[in-house]
C-alpha positions in Angstrom: 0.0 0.0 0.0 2.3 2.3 1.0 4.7 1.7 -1.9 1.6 2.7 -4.0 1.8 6.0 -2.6 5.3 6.6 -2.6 5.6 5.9 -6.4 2.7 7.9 -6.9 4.5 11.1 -5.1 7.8 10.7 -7.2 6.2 10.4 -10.4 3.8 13.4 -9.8 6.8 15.5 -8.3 8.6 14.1 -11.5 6.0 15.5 -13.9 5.9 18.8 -11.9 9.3 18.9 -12.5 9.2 18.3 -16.0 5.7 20.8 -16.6 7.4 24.0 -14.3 9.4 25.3 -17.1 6.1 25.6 -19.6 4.1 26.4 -17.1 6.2 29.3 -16.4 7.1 29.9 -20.0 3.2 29.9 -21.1 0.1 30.5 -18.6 2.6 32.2 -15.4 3.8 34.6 -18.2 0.4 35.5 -19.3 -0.4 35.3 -15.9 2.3 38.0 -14.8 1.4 40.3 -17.9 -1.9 40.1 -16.6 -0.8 41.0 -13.3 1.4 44.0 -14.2 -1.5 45.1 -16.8 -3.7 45.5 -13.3 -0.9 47.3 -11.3 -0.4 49.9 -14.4 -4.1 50.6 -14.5 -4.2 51.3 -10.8 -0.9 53.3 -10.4 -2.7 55.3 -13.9 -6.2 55.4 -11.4 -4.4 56.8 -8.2 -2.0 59.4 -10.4 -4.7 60.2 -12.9 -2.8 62.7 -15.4 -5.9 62.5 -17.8 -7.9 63.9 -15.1 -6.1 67.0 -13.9 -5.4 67.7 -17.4 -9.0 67.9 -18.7 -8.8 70.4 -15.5 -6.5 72.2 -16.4 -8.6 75.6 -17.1 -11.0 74.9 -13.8 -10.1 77.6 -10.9 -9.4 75.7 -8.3 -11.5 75.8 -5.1 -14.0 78.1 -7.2 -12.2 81.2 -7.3 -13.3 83.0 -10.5 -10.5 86.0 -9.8 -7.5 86.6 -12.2 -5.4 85.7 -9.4 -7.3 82.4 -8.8 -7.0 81.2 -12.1 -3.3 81.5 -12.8 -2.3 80.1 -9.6 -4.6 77.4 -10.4 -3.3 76.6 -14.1 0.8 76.3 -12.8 -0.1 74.4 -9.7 -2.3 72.3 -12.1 0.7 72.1 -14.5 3.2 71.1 -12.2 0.8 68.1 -11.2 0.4 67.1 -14.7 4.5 67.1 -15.0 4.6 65.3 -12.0 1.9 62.9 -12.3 3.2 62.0 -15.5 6.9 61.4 -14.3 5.5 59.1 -11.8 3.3 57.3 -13.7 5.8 56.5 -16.5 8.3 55.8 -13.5 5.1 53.1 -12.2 5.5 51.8 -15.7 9.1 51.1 -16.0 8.8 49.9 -12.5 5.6 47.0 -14.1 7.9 46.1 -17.0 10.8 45.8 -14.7 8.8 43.4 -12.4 7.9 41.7 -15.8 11.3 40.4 -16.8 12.6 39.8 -14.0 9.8 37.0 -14.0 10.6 36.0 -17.6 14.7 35.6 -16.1 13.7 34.2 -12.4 14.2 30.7 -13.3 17.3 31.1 -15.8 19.0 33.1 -13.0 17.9 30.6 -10.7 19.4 27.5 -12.2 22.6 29.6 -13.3 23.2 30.2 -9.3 22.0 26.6 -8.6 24.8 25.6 -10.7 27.5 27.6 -9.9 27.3 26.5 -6.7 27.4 23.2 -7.7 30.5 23.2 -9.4 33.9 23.7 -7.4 36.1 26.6 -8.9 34.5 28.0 -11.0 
């Protein structure tokens, strides 16, 4: 009975063994994408550059006065920039987080092996 089981561990550790690599190759990849896809549309929800821009022209806290409305448009404009540096920061950030999923196991087995071989 018990031998039953133990070859029945080894061979499905065996075939997860053999399945890791396209799993990771095929549905973790899309999987990841799919993941980083979601992160970039939050970080582009919290930062929301499209949104202060079509506001651009709005006085800010209703102030219809000449002075309201210039001090409104640069501190609106220096949001944009920044909003827009940090979102395209979030972005490389995503992609970044991206390949290093794609390279994970490759750098994996390439430290698994140097350590495995003396003097090199």
């Amino acid at each position: 009975m018990y031998l039953i089981i133990l070859q029945r561990l080894f061979g499905e550790a065996l075939l997860d063994l053999v399945y890791f690599p396209v799993w990771w190759y095929s549905g973790g990849w899309k999987y990841a994408g799919s993941r980083c896809l979601v992160w970039l549309k939050a970080g582009n929800r919290t930062l929301a550059p499209g949104l202060w821009l079509q506001n651009l022209f709005v006085p800010m806290f209703g102030q219809t006065d000449w002075q309201g409305k210039i001090i409104s448009f640069f501190m609106r404009g220096v949001q944009i920039v920044a909003r827009t540096l940090a979102l395209i920061l979030w972005t490389i950030i995503c992609a970044v987080v991206w390949l290093i999923w794609i390279f994970l196991p490759v750098i994996a087995l390439y430290g698994l092996v140097r350590s495995l071989t003396p003097g090199v």
